[in-house]
C-alpha positions as CSV (number, residue, x, y, z in Angstrom):
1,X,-15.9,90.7,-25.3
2,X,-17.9,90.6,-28.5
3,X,-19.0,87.8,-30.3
4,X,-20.7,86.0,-33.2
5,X,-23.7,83.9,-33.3
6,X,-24.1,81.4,-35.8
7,X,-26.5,83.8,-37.8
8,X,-24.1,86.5,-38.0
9,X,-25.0,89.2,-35.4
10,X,-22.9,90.8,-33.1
11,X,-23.4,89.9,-29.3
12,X,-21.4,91.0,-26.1
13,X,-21.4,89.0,-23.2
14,X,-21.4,90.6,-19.5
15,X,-22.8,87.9,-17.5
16,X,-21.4,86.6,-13.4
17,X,-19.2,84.2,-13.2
18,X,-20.5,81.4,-10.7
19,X,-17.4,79.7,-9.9
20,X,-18.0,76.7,-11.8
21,X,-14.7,75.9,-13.4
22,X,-13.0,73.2,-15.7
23,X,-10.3,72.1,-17.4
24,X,-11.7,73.9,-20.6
25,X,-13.7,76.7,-19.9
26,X,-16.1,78.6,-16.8
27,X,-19.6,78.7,-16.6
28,X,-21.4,82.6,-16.2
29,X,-25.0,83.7,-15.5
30,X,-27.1,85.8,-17.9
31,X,-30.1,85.9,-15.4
32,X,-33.5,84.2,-15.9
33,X,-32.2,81.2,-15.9
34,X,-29.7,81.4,-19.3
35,X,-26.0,80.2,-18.7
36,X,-23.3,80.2,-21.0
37,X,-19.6,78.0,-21.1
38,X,-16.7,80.1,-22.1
39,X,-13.8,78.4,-23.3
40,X,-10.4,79.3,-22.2
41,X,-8.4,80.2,-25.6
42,X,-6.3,77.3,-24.6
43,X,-9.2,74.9,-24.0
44,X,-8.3,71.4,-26.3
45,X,-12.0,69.8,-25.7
46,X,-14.8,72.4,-27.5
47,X,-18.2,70.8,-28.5
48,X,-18.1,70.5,-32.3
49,X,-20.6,72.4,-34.2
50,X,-22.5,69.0,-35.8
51,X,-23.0,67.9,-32.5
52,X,-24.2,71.3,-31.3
53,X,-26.8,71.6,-33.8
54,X,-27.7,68.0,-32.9
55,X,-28.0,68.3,-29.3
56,X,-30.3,71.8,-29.5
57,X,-32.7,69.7,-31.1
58,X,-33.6,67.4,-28.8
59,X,-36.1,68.2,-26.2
60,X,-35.8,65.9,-23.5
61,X,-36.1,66.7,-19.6
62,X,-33.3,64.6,-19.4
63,X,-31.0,66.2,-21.6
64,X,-29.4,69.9,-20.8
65,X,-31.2,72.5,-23.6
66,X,-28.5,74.0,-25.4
67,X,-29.5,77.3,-26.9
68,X,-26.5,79.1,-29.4
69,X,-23.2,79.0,-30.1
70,X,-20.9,82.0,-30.4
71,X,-17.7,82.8,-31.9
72,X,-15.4,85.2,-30.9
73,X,-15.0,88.2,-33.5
74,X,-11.2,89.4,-32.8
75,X,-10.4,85.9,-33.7
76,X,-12.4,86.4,-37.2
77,X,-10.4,88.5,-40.7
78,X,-12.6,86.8,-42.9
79,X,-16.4,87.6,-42.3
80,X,-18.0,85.9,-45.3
81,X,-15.8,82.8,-44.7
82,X,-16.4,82.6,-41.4
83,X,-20.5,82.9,-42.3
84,X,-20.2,80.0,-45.0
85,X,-18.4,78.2,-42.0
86,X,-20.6,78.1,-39.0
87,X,-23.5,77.2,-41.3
88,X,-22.2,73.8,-43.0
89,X,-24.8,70.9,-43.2
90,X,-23.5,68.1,-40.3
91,X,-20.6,66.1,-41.8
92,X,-21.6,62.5,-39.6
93,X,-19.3,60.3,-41.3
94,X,-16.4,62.0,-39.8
95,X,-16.4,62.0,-35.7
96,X,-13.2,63.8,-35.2
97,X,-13.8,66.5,-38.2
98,X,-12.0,69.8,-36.7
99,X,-14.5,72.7,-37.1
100,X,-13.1,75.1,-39.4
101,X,-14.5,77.5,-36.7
102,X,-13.7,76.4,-33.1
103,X,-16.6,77.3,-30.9
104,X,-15.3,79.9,-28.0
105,X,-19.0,80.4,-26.0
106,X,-22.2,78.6,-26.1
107,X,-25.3,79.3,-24.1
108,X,-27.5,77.0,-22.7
109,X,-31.0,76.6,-19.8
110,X,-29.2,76.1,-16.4
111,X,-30.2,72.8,-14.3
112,X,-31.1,73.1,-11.0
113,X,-29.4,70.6,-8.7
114,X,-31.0,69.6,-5.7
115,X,-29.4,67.1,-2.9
116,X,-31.0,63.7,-3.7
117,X,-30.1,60.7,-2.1
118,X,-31.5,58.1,-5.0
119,X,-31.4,55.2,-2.4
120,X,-33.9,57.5,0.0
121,X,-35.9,58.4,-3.0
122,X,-39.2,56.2,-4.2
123,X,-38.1,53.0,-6.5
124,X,-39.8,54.5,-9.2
125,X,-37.5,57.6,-9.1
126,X,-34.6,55.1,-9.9
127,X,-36.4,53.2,-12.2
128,X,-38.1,56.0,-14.2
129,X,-34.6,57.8,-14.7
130,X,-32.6,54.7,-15.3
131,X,-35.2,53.9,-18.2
132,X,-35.6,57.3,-19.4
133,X,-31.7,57.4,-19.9
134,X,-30.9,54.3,-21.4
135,X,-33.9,55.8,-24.2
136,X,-32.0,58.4,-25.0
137,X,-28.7,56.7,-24.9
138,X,-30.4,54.5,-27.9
139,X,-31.3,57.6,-29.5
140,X,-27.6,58.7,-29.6
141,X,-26.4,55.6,-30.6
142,X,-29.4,55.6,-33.6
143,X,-27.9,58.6,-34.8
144,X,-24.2,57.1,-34.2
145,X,-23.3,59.5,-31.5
146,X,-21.1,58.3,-28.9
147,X,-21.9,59.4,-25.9
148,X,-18.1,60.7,-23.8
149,X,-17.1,62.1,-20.4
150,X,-19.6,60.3,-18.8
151,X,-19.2,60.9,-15.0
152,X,-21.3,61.7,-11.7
153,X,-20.6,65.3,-12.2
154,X,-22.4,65.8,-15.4
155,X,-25.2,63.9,-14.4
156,X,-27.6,66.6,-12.6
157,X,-29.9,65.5,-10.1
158,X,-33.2,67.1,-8.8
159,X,-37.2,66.0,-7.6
160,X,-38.3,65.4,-11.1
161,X,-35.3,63.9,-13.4
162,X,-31.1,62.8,-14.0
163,X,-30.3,65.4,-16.1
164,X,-27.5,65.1,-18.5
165,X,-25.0,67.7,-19.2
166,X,-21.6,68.9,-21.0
167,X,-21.9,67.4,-24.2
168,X,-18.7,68.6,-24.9
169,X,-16.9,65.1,-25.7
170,X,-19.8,63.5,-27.5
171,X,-19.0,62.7,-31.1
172,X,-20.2,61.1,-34.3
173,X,-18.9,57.9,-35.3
174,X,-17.9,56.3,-38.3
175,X,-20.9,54.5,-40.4
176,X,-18.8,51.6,-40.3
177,X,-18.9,51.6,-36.7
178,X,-21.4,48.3,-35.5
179,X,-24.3,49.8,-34.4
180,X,-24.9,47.1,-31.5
181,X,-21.4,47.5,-30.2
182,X,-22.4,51.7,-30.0
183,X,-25.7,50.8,-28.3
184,X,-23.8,48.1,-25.7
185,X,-21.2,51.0,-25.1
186,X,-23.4,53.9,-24.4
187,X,-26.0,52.1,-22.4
188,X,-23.1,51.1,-20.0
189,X,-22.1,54.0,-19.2
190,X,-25.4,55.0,-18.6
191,X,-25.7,52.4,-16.1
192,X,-22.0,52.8,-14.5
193,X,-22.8,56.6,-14.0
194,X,-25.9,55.8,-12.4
195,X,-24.6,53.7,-9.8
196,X,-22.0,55.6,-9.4
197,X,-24.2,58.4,-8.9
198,X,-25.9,56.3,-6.1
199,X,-23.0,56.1,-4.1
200,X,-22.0,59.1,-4.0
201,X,-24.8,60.7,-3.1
202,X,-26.1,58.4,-0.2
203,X,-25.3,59.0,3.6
204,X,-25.0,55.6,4.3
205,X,-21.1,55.0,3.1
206,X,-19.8,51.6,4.1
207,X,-17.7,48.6,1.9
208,X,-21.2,46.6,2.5
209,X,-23.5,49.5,0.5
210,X,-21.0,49.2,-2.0
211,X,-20.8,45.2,-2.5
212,X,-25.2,45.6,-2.7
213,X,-24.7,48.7,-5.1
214,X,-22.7,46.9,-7.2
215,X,-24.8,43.4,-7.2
216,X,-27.9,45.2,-7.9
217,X,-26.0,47.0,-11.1
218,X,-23.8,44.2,-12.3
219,X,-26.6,41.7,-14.4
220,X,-27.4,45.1,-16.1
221,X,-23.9,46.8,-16.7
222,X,-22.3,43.3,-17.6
223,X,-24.8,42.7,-20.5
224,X,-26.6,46.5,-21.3
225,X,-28.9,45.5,-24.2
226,X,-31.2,43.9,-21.4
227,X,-31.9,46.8,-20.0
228,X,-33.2,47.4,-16.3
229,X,-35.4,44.1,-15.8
230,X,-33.0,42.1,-13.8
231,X,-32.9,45.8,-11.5
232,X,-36.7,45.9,-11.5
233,X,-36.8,42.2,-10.4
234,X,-34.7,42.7,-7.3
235,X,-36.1,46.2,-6.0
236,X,-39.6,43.7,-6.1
237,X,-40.9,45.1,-3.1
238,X,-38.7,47.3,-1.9
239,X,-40.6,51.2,-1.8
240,X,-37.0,52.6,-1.3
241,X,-33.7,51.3,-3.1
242,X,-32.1,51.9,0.3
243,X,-34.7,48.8,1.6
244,X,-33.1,46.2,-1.0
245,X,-29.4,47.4,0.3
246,X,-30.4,47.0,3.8
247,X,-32.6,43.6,3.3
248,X,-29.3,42.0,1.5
249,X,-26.8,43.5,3.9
């Protein structure tokens, strides 16, 4: 099928599909480590064009690297319009604006995942992520994004970082939106992912883990704007997080 990048040219896609599929689109391989999302012409959820442009600026290891976005040309009778478009400044005052171009593909550099059990992993790992997250969380919510569909399978682990990915859902909010109510929001479900993340990726699966998971989160998720200090104060000696689960079983 041929497509439309934002600049105008002509591009057709040919890539393997890897069996990665959603409720909106599939995920194919162009080789060297270049993915792209294809959205199902029925797909209701499509990453909006301001928050496209937004995204592919940021370089952050923990934030997927999104490369283009593409439009698909049978779909297109009106060329110049079309151009005009998919080149609009970002309109940041209106979060649920409906892109008079719906993007149909987007590329992007693939994450590796690795299996990493956090709680096995070096206190640092956990802390270093956690931190690193809830930074760019604030840098969303700075920029009144709001981060969305924020669950344990589009947060990508491996050795080095949490990786973020499918910013699909994330929006622009309204200016008259508080500003410490967006920060509170996004940080939380920074923190709620993470433990989540922790439990699901751990061997050790008992009602016990979860109670410790959950108390060393809680001070943390239940007031987010303190960030990880009441965390760091309980994994005090503990070279695993696994150790402070075990100790307080």
């Amino acid at each position: 099928m041929v497509f439309y990048d934002s600049k105008g040219n002509e591009v057709e896609f040919k890539g393997t599909r890897l069996n990665l599929l959603g409720a909106n689109g599939e995920i194919f391989s162009e080789g060297n480590g270049i993915v792209y999302k294809k959205y199902f012409s029925f797909a209701e959820h499509r990453i909006k064009q301001s928050i496209f442009d937004f995204i592919k600026e940021i370089d952050n290891p923990h934030m997927v690297k999104l490369l283009e976005r593409y439009y698909l040309a049978e779909e297109i009778s009106d060329f110049d319009t079309f151009y005009q478009n998919v080149n609009s400044p970002f309109i940041y005052d209106c979060p649920y604006n409906n892109d008079a171009q719906k993007i149909d593909l987007y590329t992007y550099k693939w994450v590796p995942k690795e299996y990493i059990d956090i709680l096995e992993q070096s206190v640092e790992y956990l802390l270093f992520n956690l931190n690193d997250l809830l930074l760019l969380a604030d840098y969303f919510s700075n920029h009144r994004i709001r981060i969305a569909d924020m669950r344990t399978d589009n947060m990508v682990c491996n050795k080095n970082n949490i990786v973020l990915i499918d910013p699909d859902m994330y929006s622009f909010v309204s200016s008259n939106i508080d500003a410490l109510n967006l920060r509170t929001y996004n940080r939380k479900l920074i923190l709620m992912t993470i433990k989540n993340l922790c439990a699901k990726l751990t061997e050790y699966k008992s009602p016990i883990i979860e109670t410790r998971l959950r108390t060393l989160f809680q001070e943390s998720i239940s007031h987010p704007n303190i960030g990880i200090t009441p965390i760091i104060k309980k994994l005090r000696g503990c070279k695993m997080p696994i150790d402070y689960i075990i100790k307080s079983s």
